[in-house]
C-alpha positions in Angstrom: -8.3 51.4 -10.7 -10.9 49.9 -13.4 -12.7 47.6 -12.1 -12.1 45.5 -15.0 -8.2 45.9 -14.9 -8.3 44.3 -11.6 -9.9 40.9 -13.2 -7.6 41.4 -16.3 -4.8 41.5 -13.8 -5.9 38.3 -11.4 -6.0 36.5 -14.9 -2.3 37.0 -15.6 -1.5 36.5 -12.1 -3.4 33.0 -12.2 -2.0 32.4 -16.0 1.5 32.9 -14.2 1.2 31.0 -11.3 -0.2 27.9 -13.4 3.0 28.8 -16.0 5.1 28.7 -13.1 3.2 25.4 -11.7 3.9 23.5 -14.9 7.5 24.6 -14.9 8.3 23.5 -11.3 6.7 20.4 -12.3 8.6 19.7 -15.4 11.9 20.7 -13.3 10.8 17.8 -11.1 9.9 14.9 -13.7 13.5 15.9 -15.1 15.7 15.6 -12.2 13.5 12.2 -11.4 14.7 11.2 -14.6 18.3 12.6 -14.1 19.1 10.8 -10.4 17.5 7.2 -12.4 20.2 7.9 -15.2 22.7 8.6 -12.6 21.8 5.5 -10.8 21.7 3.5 -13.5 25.1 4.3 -14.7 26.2 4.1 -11.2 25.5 0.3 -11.9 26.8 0.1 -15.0 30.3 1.1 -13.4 30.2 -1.0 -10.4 29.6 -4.0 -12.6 32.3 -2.7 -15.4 34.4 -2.0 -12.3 34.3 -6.2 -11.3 34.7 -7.1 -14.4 37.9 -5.4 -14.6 39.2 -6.6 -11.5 37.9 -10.1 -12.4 40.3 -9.8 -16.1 43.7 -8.1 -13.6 43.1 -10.9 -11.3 43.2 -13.9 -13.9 46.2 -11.8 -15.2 48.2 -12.0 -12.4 46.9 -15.6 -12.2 48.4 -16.5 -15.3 51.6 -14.4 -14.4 52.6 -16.0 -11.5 52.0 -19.5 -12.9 54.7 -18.5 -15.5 57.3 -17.2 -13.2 
């Protein structure tokens, strides 16, 4: 072997790994960002969710003061 292919090939193993580096760490900033989407919408439905009981429970309110 060369001894300069050796270098040459350290430098693409070290341009790889920091590739590889930056990738993980995007993959990680965007699944942060996914499970705070999640949670937020989580949220979103549970209060959506009361709010729709609260509107069938004046419903049947008003029903059973007709009847």
């Amino acid at each position: 072997m060369v001894p300069g292919m050796f270098e040459q090939e350290l430098a693409q193993l070290e341009e790889r790994v920091q590739r590889l580096m930056a990738a993980y760490q995007q993959a990680r900033l965007e699944r942060r960002r996914a499970l705070q989407e999640r949670d937020r919408l989580l949220a979103i439905n549970a209060e959506l969710r009361k709010r729709i009981e609260g509107v069938i429970e004046r419903i049947r309110t008003l029903e059973e003061q007709d009847t």
